[in-house]
Every structure is written in C-alpha cells, then in structure tokens.
C-alpha positions in Angstrom: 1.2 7.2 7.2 -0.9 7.0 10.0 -4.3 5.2 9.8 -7.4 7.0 9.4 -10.8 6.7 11.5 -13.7 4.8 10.2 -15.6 7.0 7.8 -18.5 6.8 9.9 -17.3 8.1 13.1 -16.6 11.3 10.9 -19.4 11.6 9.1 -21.3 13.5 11.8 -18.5 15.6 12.3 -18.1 15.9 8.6 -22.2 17.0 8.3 -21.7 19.7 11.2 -18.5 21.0 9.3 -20.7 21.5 6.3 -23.2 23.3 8.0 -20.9 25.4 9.7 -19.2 26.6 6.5 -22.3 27.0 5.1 -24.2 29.5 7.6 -20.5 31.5 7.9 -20.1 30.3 11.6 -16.0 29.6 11.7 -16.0 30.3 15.6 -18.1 27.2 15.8 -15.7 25.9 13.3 -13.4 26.4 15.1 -13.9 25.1 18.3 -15.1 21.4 15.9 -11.8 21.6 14.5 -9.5 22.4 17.7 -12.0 20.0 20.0 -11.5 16.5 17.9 -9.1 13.7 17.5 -6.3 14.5 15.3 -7.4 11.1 13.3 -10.9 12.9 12.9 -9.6 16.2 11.8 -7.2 15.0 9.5 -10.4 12.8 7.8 -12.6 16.0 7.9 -9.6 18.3 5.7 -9.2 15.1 3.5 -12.7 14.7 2.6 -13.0 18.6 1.7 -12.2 20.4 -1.5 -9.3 22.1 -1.2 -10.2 26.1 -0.6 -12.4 24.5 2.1 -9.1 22.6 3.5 -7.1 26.1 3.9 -9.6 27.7 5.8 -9.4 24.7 8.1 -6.2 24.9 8.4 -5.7 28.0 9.5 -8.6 27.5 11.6 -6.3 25.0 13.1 -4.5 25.8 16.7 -0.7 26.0 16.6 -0.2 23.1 18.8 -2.7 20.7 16.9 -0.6 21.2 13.8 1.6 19.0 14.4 -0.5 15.8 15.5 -2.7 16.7 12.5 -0.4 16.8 9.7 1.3 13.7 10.2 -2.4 12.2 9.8 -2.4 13.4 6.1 -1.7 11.8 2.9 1.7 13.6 1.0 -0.1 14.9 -1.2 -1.6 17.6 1.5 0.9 17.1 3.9 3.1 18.8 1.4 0.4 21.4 0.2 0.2 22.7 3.7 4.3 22.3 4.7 5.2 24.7 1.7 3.7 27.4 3.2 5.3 27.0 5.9 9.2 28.1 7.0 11.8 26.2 9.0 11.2 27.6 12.3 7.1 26.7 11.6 7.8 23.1 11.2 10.1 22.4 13.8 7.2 24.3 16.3 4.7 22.4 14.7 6.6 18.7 14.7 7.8 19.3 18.7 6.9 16.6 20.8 6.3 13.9 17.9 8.1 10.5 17.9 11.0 11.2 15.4 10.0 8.6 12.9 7.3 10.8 12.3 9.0 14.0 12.3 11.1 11.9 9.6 7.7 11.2 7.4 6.7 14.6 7.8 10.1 16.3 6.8 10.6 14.0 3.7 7.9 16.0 1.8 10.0 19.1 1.9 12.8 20.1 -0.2 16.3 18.6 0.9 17.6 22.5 1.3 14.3 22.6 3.5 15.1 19.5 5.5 18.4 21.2 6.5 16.9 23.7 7.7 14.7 22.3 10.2 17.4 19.7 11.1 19.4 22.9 11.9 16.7 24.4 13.7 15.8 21.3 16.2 17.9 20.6 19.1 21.0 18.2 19.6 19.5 14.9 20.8 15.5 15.6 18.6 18.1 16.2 15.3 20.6 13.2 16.3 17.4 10.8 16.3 15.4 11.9 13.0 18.4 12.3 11.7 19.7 8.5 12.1 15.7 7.8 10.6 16.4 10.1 7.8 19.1 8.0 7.1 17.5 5.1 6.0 14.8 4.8 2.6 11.1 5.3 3.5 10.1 2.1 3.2 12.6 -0.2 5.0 12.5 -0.9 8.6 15.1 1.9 9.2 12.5 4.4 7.9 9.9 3.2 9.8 11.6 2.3 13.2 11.2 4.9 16.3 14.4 5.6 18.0 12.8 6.2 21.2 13.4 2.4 23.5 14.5 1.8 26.8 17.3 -0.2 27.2 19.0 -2.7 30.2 22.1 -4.7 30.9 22.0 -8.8 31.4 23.8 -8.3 34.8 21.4 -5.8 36.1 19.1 -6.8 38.5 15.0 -6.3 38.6 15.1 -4.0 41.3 17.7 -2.0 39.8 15.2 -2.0 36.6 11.8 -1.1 38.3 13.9 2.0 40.3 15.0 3.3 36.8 12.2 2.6 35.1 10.3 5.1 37.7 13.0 7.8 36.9 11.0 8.6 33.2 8.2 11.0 33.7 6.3 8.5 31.1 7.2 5.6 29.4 7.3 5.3 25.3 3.8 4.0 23.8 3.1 0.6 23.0 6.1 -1.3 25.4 5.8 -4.6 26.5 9.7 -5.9 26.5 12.8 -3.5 27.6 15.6 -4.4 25.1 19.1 -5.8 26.3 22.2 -5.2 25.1 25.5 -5.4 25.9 28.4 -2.7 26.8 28.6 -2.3 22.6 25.2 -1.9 22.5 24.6 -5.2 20.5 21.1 -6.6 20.7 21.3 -9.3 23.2 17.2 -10.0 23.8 14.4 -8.9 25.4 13.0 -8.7 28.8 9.2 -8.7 28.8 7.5 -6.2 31.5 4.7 -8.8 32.5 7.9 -10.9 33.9 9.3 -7.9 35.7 6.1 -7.2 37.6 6.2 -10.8 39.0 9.5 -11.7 39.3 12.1 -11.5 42.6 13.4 -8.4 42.3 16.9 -9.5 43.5 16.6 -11.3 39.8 18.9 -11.0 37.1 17.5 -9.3 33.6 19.3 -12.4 32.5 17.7 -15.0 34.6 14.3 -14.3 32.5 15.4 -12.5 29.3 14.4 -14.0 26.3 16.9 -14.5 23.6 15.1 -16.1 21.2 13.1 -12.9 19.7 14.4 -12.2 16.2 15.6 -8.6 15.8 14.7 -7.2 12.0 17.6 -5.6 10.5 17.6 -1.8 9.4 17.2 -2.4 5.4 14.6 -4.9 5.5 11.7 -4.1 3.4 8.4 -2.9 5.3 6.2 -5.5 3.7 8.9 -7.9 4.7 8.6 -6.3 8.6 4.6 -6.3 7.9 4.9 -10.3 7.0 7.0 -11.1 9.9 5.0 -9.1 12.3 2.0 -11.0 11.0 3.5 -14.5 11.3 4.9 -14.3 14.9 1.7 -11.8 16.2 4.1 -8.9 17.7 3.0 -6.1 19.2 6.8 -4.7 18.8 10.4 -5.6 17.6 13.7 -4.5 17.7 15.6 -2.7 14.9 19.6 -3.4 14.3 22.3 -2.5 12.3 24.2 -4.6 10.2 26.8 -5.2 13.3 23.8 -6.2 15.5 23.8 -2.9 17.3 19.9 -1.5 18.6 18.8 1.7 16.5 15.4 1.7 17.6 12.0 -0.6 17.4 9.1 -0.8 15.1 5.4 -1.0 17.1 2.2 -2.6 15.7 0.6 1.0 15.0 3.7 1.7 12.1 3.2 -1.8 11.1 -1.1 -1.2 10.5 0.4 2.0 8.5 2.2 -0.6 5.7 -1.0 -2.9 5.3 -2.8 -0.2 4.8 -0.2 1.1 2.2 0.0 -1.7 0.4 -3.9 -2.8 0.1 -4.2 0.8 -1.4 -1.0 0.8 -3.5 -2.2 -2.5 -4.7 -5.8 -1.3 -5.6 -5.2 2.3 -6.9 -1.9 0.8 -9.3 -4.9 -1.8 -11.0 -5.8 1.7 -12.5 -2.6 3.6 -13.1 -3.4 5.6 -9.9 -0.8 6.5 -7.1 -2.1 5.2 -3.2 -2.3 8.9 -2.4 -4.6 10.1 -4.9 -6.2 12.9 -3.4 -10.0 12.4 -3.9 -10.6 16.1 -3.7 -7.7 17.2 -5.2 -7.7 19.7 -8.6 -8.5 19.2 -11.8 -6.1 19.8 -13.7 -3.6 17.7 -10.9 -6.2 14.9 -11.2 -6.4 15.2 -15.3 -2.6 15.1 -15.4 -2.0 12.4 -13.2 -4.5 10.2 -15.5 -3.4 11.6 -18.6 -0.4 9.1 -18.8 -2.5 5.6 -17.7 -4.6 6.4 -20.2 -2.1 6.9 -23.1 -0.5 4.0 -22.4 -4.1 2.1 -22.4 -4.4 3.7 -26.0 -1.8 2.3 -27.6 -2.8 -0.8 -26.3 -6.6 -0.4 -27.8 -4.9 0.5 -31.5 -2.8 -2.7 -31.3 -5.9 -4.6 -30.7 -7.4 -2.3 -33.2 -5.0 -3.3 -35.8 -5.2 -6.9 -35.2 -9.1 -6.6 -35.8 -8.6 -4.5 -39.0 -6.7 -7.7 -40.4 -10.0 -9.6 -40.6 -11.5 -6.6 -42.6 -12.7 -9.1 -44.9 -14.5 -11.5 -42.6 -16.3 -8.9 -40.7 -17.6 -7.3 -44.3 -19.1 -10.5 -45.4 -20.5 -11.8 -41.7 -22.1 -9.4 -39.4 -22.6 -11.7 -36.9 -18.8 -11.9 -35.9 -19.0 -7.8 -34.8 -21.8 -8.8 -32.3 -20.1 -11.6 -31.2 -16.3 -10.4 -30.7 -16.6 -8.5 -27.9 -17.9 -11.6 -25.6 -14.6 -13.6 -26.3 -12.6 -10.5 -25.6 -14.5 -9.8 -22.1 -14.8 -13.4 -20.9 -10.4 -13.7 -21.5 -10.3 -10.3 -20.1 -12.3 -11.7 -16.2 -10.7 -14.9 -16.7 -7.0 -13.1 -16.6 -7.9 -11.1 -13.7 -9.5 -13.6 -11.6 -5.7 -14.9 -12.1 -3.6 -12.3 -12.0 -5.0 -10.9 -8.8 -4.6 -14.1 -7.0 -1.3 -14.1 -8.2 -0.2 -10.6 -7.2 -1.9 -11.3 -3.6 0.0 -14.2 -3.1 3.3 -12.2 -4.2 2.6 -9.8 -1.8 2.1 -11.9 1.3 5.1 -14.0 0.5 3.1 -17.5 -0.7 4.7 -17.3 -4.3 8.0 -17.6 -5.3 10.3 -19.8 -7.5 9.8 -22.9 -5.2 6.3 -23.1 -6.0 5.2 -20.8 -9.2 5.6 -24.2 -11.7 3.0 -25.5 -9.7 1.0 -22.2 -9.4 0.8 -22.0 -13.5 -0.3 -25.7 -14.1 -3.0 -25.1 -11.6 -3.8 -21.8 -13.0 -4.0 -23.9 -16.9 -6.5 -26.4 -15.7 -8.7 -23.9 -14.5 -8.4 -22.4 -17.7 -8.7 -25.2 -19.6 -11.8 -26.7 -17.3 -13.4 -23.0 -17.6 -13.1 -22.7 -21.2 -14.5 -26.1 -21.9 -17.8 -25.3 -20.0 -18.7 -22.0 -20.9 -17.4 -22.4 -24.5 -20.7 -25.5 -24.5 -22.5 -22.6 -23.2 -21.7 -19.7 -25.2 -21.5 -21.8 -28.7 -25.7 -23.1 -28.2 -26.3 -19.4 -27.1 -24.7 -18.5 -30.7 -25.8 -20.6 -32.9 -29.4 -20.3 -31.6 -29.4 -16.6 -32.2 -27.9 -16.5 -35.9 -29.2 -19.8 -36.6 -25.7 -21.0 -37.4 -24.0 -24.1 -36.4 -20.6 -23.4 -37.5 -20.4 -20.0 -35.6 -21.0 -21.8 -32.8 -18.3 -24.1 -33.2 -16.1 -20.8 -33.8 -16.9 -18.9 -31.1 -16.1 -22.0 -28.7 -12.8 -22.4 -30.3 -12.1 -18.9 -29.8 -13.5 -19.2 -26.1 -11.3 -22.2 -25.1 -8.0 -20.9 -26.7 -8.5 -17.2 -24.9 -9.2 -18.8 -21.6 -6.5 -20.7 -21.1 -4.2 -17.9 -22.7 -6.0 -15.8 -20.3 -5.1 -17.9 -17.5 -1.3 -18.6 -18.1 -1.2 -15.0 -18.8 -2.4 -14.1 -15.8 -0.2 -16.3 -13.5 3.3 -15.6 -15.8 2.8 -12.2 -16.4 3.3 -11.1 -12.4 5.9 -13.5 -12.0 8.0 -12.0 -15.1 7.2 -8.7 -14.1 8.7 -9.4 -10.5 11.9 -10.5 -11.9 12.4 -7.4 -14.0 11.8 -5.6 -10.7 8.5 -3.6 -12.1 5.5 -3.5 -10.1 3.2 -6.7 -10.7 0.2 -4.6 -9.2 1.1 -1.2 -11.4 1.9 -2.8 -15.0 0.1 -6.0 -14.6 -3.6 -4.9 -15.8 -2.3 -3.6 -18.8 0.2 -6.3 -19.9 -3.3 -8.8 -19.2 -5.6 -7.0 -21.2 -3.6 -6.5 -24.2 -2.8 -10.1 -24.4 -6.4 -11.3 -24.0 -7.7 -8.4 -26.5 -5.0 -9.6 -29.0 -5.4 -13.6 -28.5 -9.4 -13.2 -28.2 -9.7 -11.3 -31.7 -7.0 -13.1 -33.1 -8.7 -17.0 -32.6 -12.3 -15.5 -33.3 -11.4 -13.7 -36.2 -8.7 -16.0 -37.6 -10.9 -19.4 -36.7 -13.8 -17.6 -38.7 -12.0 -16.6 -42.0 -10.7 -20.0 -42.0 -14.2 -21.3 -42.1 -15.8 -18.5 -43.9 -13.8 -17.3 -46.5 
C-alpha cells in the first residue's frame, strides 16, 4: 500500500470538503477532488464516512481512478472495485506500474481477476501476471517488472544511444541491471558512472558485481531489513536460477514499514492494520466482537482464581482495595517487555543466538524493579490500613509478579515465534492472563497463608 500524506497537508482540503458537502456545492467538489494529488484524495475519501466516500467517488474523473485507488486501504479499495466490471478496472488501472495493478486486482474475486487479465493486453497481462504469481508479501509481490537492462560487452556509447530510444525512463533508477545472454543477474551499472565515463567503455569495465540481488520469495520485512542496512534506493529481484524478474524501489519498501508499524500496533488490540476508521458499525462491532471474547475468557480465568480466596477476601477487606495494584503493576512491567521484545523480532536483533541473554537481562530488571517498588508500595500499605503484615504481603506478591511479568514477557514472543503465530497479534493476551493469574494468585495465596 502506498503511503499516505501527512494529515496536515489534508486537513485544509479535508475542512473545504466539509463545507462543500455541507452548502450542496458538488461542482466545487468536484473540481477539489479532480484538482489534488492522488495521495491527498485518497486521505480525504479515507477520513469520510462512507455515504460521503461514494459521492466522492463518483465525483471522481475516469482517469484519476486509477492513481486514486491504489492509494486506499483494502478495505475501500475493495468497496469501490466491486462495483465495478472487468472492462472498468482494466480502464481504470491503465498506465499503472504492474506491481500495483497486481495490489489492486488481488481484492477482487479470482473469477474477477481472470477477467481483467483477459481483458489487458499481451505484454500489461504477461507482467502482472508474473507479479500475481508470487504471495503478497514476498519480494515477488512487491517487485515492479518494469527495469532496463544491458549486456557486459556493450559499450557506454552504445548504452546512452539506447537509453535515449525510451520516451521516459522508469521512476526511481539509479543502476541499469546486467545480465547475461540467459538473462542471469550479472550486476549493476550505476548511471552517475555512465554520465562520466569514456563512452568507448565497457558496461563491464565499471559494473559493480558486488550488489546483492534479493531473491523472489524473500519475505518483505526481510527486503525492508536489508534495504535499511545497505541504504538502497533500489535492488534487483531474481529467481531461484539467478534470472532478473524485476526490482524493488525505496517507495514499495516505505509501503512495508509502514505496514508493519501499523500491523504491529493495531494486532496489540486484536485489530487488523486496515481497520477502516470510518467504516460501519456493524463491520467495526464484528471485527471486535471476537478480540473481545477471547479477552473474556481470559477475565473469568482470573475470575476463578480470585474466587478461590473467597474466604480471605470475606474476612479482610483490605486485600479487594489492594489486588488490583499488583495485577496492574505485573501487567506494565510485561509490556514494557514484551514490546521490546516483539520490536527487536521485527528488526531482526533477536533470535536464538542471543534470546538466553535477552531473558536473563529481562529477569534482573524484574527482579531489581520488584525489589524497589515492592519497599515502596508495602510503607504505602501498611500506612493506610495500619497493618504491617499486609505490607509485607503485598511486597511479596509485588516481587514474585514482576519478575513473572518480566520472563513472561521476553519468553512468551519468542515461543509464540516458533509456533509460527504472530508475537504482536497473540502476545498481549498470552501477558495479561499470566500476570492477572500470578498477581492474584501470590497476593491472595501469600495473605490466606498469613491470615487465615
């Protein structure tokens, strides 16, 4: 997906827009909508409810479609592509790069997708089709089949002479790729050398062979790692015989961060990264409905563990005002954790070298945390009840849930990463169970012990 404008470059836009709807005046509307960016459009329809988003649509012209839609989340991507036949999306996609004709045409039904494929011309359905072809989120899905490609032998001059043959050249170049009479990836030849170079020079007298080409099934966050370490603008794409299928530019690489920040924020809350803000209620309600079952049965099994020490909480009051802090301060400590953890998973600093190390660390600064506010929080307790031994309770409990909180939150990703589930998605809830159930459990249990 695309990246979006800054909210507050829209937020003018977004104010006229409102006005305009407002006072009935959809020629202005119009001319706003058909005038902007495609990046500012596509902010204004997502930041709209959604009857306001089909009258902009349709306000739309015919040949902004395209540019527009590929700006969109799924979610109204696909809202606005089902009403919509064959012969509609293939005007509306014409011109764009084919990785994202391939984004746009893998919200539509596979009978769909046919369709269109049917629909385009030889060489447009060739490339999409060799993107289709590959999962969403490897570098296959995300490569552009559109490069420009040379032989060693060839010479500079013969390169500059064919270079002026295109009526344009594709965005965001700085190397030509080489390869050899099977198409193999060879290396690349950067244009800042071709500008200032003898032109009676070889391609392979300044190519540069040591550029690392990314094959097709590599992950995208693995492509978004490497194109962070080595600071490229661009990189070639092979097959697994080393052939060139295409390249992957910095602007598709911005796209994954970006994916990934908001997959790794909106899963801490059951939530998919395209959760339409303005989308409809009973959508939205749906979508949360499950989150928030599973959530439940993780409240009744705390529930349950606090019913055990029915008697405890009969006889002293004092423990029901006091449980909740142990709870809450395991619960912070966890996710202080946990989302260090996850982040280091995601940019590739934690794995089985160095996650031992990771989990003692994390259990010292459990164990040196719970020791200082437990001092804290036990004069804080026993000054308010005027009790000495529910002081010395409630710091037991606080020292035992910390570092439980803290090896929880450092295992639990790890664990979850080698059963192949999302850290970021089922980690939250895994955390909070365990820190509910240990908190009550050493509160509760410490205090009958003494109590009862």
């Amino acid at each position: 997906m695309p990246a979006k404008p800054e909210k507050e470059h829209s937020q003018p836009h977004l104010d006229e827009l409102n006005k305009a709807f407002s006072s009935g005046a959809f020629i202005q509307l119009r001319r706003l909508l058909n005038n902007l960016p495609a990046t500012e459009v596509a902010h204004l329809i997502e930041s709209s409810p959604s009857k306001t988003r089909s009258i902009m649509w349709k306000l739309v012209d015919l040949e902004n479609e395209g540019e527009i839609l590929h700006y969109l989340s799924d979610d109204i991507q696909s809202q606005f592509l089902r009403q919509m036949d064959p012969e509609e999306v293939v005007a509306i996609t014409e011109g764009l790069e084919a990785d994202d004709i391939a984004d746009i045409l893998q919200q539509l039904p596979d009978r769909v997708i046919r369709e269109v494929l049917q629909s385009m011309g030889l060489q447009d359905r060739l490339r999409v089709e060799k993107v289709l072809s590959f999962a969403e989120d490897t570098a296959g899905g995300l490569m552009n089949t559109d490069t420009i490609t040379v032989r060693p032998k060839t010479t500079l001059d013969v390169v500059l002479r064919y270079l002026r043959r295109h009526d344009e050249l594709p965005e965001i170049i700085e190397n030509i790729f080489v390869v050899n009479r099977q198409d193999e990836f060879v290396g690349v030849l950067p244009l800042r050398r071709v500008l200032v170079s003898d032109p009676s020079t070889t391609v392979r007298e300044i190519m540069n062979t040591e550029v690392e080409a990314i094959p097709a099934n590599m992950h995208d966050s693995d492509v978004a790692n490497l194109f962070e370490i080595h600071d490229w603008v661009s990189a070639p794409v092979i097959d697994d015989s080393g052939k060139l299928l295409g390249r992957i530019t910095i602007d598709d690489v911005v796209d994954v961060i970006r994916e990934d920040a908001d997959h790794s924020l909106m899963s801490m809350a059951g939530l998919d990264e395209d959760e339409d803000t303005f989308g409809p209620v009973l959508q939205t309600a749906s979508r949360r409905a499950l989150w928030l079952g599973i959530n439940l049965i993780t409240a009744f099994i705390a529930s349950a563990v606090i019913y055990m020490f029915e008697g405890a909480l009969d006889k002293v009051v004092a423990l029901a005002i006091l449980m909740p802090i142990v709870a809450s301060m395991g619960g912070v400590a966890g996710t202080q954790t946990l989302t260090v953890v996850i982040r280091g998973m995601a940019l590739g600093h934690v794995g089985r070298h160095n996650s031992r190390w990771l989990i003692n660390k994390e259990l010292m600064v459990g164990i040196l945390n719970g020791l200082c506010w437990s001092v804290v929080v036990a004069i804080a307790a026993a000054l308010w009840f005027d009790d000495r031994l529910i002081g010395y309770i409630i710091a037991g409990a606080m020292v035992i849930n910390l570092i439980t909180a803290s090896l929880a939150g450092a295992t639990i990703p790890i664990v979850l990463k080698s059963l192949d589930i999302d850290p970021a998605l089922a980690g939250s809830v895994a955390l909070t169970t365990v820190t509910d159930v240990i908190g009550f459990m050493s509160f509760l249990g410490l205090a009958t012990w003494f109590y009862l």
